[in-house]
KOLLUM-856853 format. One line per 3 residues: their letters; for each residue x, y, z of N, C-alpha, C. Coordinates in pm, whole numbers, always signed. Example, Ala and Ser with C-alpha at 12.3 -4.5 7.8 and 13.67 -1.06 7.14 Angstrom:
<lumvos>
AS = +1319/-569/+780/+1230/-450/+780/+1320/-330/+780  +1285/-225/+708/+1367/-106/+714/+1290/+3/+787;
</lumvos>
This chain:
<lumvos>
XXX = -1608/+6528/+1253/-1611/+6477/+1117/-1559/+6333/+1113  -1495/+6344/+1198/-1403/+6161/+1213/-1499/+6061/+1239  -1572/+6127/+1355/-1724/+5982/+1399/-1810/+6016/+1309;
XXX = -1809/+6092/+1245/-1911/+6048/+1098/-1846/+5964/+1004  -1731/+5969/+967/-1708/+5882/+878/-1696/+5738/+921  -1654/+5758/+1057/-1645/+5622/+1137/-1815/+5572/+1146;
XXX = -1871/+5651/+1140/-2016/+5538/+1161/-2105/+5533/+1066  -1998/+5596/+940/-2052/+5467/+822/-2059/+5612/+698  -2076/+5746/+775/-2100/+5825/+636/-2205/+5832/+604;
XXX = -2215/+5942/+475/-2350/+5982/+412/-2374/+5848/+343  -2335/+5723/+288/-2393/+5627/+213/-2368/+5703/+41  -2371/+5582/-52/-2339/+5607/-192/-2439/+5669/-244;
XXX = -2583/+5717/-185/-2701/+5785/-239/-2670/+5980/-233  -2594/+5996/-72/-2552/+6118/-5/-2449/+6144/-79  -2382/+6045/-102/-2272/+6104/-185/-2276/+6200/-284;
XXX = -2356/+6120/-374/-2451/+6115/-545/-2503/+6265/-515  -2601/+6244/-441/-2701/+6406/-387/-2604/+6520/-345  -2473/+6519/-274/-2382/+6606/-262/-2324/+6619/-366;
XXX = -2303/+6555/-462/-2203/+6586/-609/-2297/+6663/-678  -2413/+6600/-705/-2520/+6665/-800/-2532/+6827/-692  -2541/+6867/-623/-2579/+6987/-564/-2436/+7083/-597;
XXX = -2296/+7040/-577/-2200/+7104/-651/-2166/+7134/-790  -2218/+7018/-796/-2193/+7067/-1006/-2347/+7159/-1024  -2424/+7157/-922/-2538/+7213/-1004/-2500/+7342/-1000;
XXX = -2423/+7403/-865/-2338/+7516/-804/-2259/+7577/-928  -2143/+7494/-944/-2068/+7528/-1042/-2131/+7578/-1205  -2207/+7498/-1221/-2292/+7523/-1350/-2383/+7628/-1365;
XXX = -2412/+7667/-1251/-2493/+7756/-1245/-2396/+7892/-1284  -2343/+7935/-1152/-2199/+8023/-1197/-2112/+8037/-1326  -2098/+7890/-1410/-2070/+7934/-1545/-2201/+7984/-1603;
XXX = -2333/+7959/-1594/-2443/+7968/-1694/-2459/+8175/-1670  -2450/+8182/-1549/-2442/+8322/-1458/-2332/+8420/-1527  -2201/+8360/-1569/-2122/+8484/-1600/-2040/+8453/-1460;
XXX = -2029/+8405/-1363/-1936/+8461/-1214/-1775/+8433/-1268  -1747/+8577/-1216/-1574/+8589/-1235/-1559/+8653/-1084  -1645/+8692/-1021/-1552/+8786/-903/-1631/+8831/-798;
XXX = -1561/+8877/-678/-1688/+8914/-576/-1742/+8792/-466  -1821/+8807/-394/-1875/+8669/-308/-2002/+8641/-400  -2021/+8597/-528/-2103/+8511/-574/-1988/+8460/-622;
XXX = -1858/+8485/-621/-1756/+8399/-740/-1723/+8240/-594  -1735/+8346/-466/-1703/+8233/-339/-1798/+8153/-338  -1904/+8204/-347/-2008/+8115/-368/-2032/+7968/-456;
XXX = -2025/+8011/-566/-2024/+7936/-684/-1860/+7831/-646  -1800/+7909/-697/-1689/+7866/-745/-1634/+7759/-599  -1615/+7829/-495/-1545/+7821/-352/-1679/+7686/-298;
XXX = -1796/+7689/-273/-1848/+7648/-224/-1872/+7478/-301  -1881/+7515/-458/-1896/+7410/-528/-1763/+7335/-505  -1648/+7378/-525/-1480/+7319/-547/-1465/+7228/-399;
XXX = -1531/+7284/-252/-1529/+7223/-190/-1657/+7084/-160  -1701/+7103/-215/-1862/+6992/-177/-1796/+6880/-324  -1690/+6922/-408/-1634/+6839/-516/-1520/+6744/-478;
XXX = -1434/+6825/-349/-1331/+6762/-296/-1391/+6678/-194  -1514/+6744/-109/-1519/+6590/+27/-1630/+6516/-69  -1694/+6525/-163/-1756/+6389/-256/-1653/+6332/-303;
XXX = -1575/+6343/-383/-1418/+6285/-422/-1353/+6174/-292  -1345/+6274/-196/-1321/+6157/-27/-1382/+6105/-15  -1506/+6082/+37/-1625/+6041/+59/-1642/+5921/-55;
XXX = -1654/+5948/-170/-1667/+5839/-239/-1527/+5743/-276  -1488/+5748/-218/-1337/+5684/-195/-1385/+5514/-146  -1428/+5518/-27/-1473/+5387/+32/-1549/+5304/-24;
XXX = -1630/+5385/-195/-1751/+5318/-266/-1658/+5261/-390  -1579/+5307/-416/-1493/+5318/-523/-1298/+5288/-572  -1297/+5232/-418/-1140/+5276/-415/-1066/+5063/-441;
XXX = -1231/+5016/-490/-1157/+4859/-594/-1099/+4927/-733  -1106/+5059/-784/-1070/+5057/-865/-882/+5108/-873  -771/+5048/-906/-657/+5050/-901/-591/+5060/-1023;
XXX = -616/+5184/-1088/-593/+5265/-1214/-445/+5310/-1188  -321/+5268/-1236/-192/+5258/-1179/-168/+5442/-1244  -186/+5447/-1341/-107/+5606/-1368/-180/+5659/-1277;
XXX = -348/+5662/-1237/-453/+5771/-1163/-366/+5725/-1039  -325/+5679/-994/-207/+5591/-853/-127/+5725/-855  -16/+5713/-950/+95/+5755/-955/+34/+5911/-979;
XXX = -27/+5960/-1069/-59/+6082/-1030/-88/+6159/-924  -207/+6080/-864/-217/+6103/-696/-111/+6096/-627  +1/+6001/-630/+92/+6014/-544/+172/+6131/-580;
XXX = +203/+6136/-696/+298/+6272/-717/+205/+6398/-728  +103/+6397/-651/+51/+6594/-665/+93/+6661/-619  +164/+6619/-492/+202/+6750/-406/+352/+6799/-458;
XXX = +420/+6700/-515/+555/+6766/-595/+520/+6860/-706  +399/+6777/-800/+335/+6870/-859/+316/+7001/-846  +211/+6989/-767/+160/+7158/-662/+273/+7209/-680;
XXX = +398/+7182/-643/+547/+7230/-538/+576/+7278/-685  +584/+7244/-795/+710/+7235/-881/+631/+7286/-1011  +545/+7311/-952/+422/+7353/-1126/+487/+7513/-1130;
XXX = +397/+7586/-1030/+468/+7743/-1083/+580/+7757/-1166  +682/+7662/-1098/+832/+7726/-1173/+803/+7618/-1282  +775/+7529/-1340/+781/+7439/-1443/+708/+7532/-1576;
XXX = +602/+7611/-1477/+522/+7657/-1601/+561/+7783/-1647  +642/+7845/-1555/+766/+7988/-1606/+850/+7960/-1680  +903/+7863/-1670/+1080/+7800/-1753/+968/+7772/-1866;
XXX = +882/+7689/-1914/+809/+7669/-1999/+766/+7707/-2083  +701/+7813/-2000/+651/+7928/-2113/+739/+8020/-2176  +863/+8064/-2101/+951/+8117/-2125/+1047/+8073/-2213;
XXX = +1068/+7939/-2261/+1099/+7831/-2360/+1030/+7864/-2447  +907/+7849/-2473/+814/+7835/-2573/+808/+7974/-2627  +794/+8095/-2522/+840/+8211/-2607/+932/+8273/-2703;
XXX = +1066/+8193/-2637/+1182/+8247/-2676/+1184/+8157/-2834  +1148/+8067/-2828/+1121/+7982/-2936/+1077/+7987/-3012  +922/+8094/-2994/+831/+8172/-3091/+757/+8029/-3066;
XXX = +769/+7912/-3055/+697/+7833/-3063/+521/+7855/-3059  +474/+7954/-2966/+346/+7934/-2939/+249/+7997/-3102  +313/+8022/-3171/+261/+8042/-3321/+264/+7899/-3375;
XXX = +352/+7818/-3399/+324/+7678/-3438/+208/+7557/-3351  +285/+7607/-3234/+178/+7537/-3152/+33/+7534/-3166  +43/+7686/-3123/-132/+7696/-3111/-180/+7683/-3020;
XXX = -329/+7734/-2923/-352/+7735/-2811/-409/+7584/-2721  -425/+7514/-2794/-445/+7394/-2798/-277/+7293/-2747  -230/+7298/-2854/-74/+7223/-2872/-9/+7273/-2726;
XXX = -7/+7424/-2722/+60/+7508/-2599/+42/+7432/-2440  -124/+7404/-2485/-155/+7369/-2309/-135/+7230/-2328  -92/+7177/-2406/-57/+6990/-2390/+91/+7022/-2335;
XXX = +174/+7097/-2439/+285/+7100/-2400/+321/+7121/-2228  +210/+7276/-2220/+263/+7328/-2091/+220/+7210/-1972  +79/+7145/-1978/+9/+7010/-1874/+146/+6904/-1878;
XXX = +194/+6895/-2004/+267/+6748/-2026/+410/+6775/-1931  +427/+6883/-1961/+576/+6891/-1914/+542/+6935/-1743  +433/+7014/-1689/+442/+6976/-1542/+422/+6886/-1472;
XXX = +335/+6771/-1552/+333/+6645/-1526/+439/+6592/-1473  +471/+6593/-1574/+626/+6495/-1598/+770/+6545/-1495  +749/+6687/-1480/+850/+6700/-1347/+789/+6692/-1217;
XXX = +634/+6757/-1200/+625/+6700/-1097/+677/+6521/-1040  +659/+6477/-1165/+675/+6317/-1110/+786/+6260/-1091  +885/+6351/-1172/+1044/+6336/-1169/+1051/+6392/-1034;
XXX = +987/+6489/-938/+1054/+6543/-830/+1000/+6462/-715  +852/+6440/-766/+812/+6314/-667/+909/+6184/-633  +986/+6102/-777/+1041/+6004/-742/+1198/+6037/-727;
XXX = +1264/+6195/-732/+1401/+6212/-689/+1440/+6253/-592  +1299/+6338/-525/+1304/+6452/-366/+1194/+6380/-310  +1112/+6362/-323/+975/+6335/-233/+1026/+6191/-195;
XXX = +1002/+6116/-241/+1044/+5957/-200/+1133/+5932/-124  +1220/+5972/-183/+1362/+5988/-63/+1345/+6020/+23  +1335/+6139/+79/+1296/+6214/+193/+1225/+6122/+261;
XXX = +1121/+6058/+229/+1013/+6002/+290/+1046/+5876/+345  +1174/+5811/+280/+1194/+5708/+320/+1324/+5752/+404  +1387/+5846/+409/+1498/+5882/+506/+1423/+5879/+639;
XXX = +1301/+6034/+634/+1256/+5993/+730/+1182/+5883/+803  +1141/+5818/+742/+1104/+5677/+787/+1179/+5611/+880  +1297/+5595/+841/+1433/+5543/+874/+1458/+5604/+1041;
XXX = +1458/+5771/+1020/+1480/+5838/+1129/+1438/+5861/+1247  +1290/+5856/+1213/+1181/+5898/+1305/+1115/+5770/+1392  +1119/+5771/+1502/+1059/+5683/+1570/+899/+5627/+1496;
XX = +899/+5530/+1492/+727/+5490/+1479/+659/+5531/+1667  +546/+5585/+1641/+463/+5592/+1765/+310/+5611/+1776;
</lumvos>
């Protein structure tokens, strides 16, 4: 996969033709009803991945664009990833105890619940992740 990308890739047309063949995937599976089973791998599994290497892939066509939050989001996903489960337990569990999700509403609920894992993922990105990263930096031989 490395000497393909090294000798240049599918081109911005392959790209285009691989995206359009995943969303057609995905769309299909919502138009279908798929919740479960190997048509859900199908659909769901097969499209999610042909979405992530077009996403890479079109990186090299696209990557003049330097959208500072889309930056900082990308950089903080994996604290994200790390810190969402429990962000979205304490959360919801807030919002219950609160009764809140009657004022809210199902709408209001998922801003709240998106906004606030946001926002710690990125707090854990710039209080644990960074650090670390630059300790080890510090530590580890370059080689």
């Amino acid at each position: 996969a490395a000497e393909y990308h090294l000798a240049g890739g599918p081109g911005r047309y392959g790209v285009a033709a691989a995206g359009a063949v995943s969303i057609t995937l995905y769309v299909g599976g919502v138009l279908q009803g798929v919740a479960s089973g190997a048509d859900r791998s199908m659909y769901w599994g097969v499209a999610g991945a042909g979405l992530l290497l077009v996403t890479l892939a079109s990186e090299r066509y696209f990557a003049t664009f330097d959208i500072k939050p889309v930056r900082i989001l990308g950089d903080a996903s994996y604290a994200t990833y790390l810190s969402s489960l429990f962000t979205l337990a304490a959360v919801a569990a807030l919002l219950r105890s609160l009764d809140a999700y009657a004022l809210l509403g199902t709408l209001g609920s998922y801003v709240v619940l998106t906004t606030t894992t946001l926002a710690v993922g990125y707090l854990v990105y710039r209080w644990v992740e960074l650090p670390l990263n630059e300790r080890a930096a510090r530590l580890l031989p370059r080689g």
